[in-house]
VMD Tcl script that draws the C-alpha trace (Angstrom):
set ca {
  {65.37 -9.90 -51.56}
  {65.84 -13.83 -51.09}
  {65.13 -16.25 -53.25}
  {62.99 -17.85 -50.81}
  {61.38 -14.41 -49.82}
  {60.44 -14.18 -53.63}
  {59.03 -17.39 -53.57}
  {57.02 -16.22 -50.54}
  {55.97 -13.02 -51.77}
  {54.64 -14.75 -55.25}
  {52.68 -17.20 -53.19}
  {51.64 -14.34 -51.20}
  {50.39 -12.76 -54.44}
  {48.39 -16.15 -55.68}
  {46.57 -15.93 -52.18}
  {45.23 -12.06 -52.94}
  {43.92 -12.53 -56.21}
  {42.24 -15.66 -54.85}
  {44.20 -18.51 -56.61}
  {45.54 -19.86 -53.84}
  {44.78 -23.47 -52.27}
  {46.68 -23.99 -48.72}
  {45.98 -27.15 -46.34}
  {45.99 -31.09 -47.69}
  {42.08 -31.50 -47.79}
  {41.58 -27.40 -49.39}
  {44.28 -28.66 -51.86}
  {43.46 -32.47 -52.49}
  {39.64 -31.51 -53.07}
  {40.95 -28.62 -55.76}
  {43.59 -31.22 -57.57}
  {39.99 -33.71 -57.90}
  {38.24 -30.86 -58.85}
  {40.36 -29.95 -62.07}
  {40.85 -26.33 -60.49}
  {45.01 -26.56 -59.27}
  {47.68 -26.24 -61.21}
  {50.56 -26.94 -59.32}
  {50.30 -28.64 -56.41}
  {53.45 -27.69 -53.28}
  {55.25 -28.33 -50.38}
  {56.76 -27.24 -47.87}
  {60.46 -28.61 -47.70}
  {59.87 -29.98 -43.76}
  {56.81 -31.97 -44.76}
  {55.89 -35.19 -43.81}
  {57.81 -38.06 -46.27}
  {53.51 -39.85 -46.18}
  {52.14 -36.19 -46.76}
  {54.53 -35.59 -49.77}
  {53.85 -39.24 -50.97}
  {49.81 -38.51 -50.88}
  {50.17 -35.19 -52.75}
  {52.31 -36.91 -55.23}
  {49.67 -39.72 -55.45}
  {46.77 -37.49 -56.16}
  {48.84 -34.68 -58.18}
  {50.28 -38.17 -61.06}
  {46.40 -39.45 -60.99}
  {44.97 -36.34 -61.84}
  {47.81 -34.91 -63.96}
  {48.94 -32.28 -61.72}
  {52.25 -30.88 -61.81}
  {53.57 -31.25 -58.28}
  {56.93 -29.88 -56.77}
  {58.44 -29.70 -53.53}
  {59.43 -25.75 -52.70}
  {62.69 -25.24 -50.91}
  {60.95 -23.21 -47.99}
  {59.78 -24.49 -45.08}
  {56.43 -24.36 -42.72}
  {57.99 -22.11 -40.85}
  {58.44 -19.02 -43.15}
  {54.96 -19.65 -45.04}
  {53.21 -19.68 -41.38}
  {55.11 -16.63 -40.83}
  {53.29 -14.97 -44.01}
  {49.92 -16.31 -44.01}
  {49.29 -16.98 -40.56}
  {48.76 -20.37 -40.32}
  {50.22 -23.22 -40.67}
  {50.24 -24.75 -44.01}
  {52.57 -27.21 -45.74}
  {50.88 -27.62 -48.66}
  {49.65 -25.43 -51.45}
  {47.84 -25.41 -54.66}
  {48.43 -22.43 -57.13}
  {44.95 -22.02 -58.65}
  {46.10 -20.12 -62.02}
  {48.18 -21.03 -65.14}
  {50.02 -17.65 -65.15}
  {51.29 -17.52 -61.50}
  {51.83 -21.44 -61.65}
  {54.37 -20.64 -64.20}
  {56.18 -17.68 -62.72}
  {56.08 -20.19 -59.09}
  {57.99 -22.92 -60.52}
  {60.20 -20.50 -62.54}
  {61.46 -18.84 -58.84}
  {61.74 -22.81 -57.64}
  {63.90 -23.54 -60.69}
  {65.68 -20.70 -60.44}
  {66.92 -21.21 -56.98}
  {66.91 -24.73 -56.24}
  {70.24 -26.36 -57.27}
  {67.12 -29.66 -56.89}
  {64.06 -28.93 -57.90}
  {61.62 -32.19 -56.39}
  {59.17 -33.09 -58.56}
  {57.17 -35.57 -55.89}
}
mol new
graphics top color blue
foreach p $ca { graphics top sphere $p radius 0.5 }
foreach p [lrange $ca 0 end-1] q [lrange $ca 1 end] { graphics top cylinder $p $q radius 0.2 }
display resetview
């Protein structure tokens, strides 16, 4: 398994157990809200998307990273498309950025 298809399948396992945010207003509203964790995008976002999310994530004290997987695969997973994310959960925030550090020779905080 690839590192990105870890990352995938993790994000895939915050969605099932519910603690899962995906879409810039589902995850903004969450970050205000004191509910997300870790705020992420999608490595072919737009540079004013990233720049919002970083905005919101610093104001509110969310930790916010860029992943090193793009819109493609995650619409491939969930569906839709979605390039950004909120991980709703201390636990799987943790284990998400652990597979992003692990892999990325740059890990973005934005």
């Amino acid at each position: 398994m690839t590192n990105e298809d870890q990352l995938v399948n993790m994000l895939s396992i915050c969605k099932k157990a519910g603690k899962l945010a995906m879409g810039f207003e589902s995850v903004v509203r969450e970050i205000k809200a004191g509910n997300a964790v870790l705020a992420l995008t999608a490595s072919d976002i737009s540079a004013k998307t990233a720049k919002e999310i970083g905005f919101v994530s610093f104001k509110y004290n969310t930790k916010a990273l860029r992943m090193p997987v793009a819109m493609e695969k995650t619409d491939a997973v969930f569906g839709r498309k979605a390039g950004v994310f909120a991980v709703l959960d201390a636990q799987l925030s943790k284990k998400v950025s652990s597979i992003i550090e692990n892999f990325s020779e740059e890990v973005i905080n934005i």
